[in-house]
N, C-alpha and C positions, 0 to 999 in steps of 0.2 A: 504494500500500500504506500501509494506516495504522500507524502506530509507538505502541508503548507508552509509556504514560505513566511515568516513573520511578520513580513508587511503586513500580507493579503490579513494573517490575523487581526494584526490590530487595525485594520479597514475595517472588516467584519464586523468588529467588537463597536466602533463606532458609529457604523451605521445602523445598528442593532440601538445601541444607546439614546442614537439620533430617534428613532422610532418608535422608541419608547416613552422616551420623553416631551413627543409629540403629542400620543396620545391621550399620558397625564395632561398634560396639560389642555386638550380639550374637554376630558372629562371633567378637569374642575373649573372648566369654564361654563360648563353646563350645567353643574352642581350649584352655581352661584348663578346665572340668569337663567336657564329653562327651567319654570313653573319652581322657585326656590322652597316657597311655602308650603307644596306639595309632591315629596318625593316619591312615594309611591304612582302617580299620574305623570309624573315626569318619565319615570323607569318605563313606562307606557307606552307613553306618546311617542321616546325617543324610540322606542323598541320597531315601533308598527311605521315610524316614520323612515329607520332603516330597510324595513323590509319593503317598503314602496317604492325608495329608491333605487334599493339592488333592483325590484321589478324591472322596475322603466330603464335601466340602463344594461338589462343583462347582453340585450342583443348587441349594444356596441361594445361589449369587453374582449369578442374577439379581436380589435384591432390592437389589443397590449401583448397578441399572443405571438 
């Protein structure tokens, strides 16, 4: 098995990092303005407002392929 060179690790490791701390970060953005007073209906809305948009965009995701 061949092993990676150390760059490519710590590329990896950072663009992992990068990604992660993306998504914190959207999540506590949405934690503080979508429906703040109501986290159960927020856990909801966002849930069902995901699944609409994967809908409506599934057809064009072949062109990331």
């Amino acid at each position: 098995m061949k092993s990676m060179p150390m760059k490519q690790v710590i590329m990896t490791l950072l663009i992992a990092f990068a990604v992660i701390s993306f998504w914190r970060g959207i999540w506590g953005l949405m934690d503080i303005y979508f429906i703040p007073s109501n986290s159960k209906i927020s856990f909801m809305l966002s849930t069902i407002l995901g699944v609409i948009i994967v809908y409506l965009v599934k057809g064009r995701l072949k062109i990331l392929e």
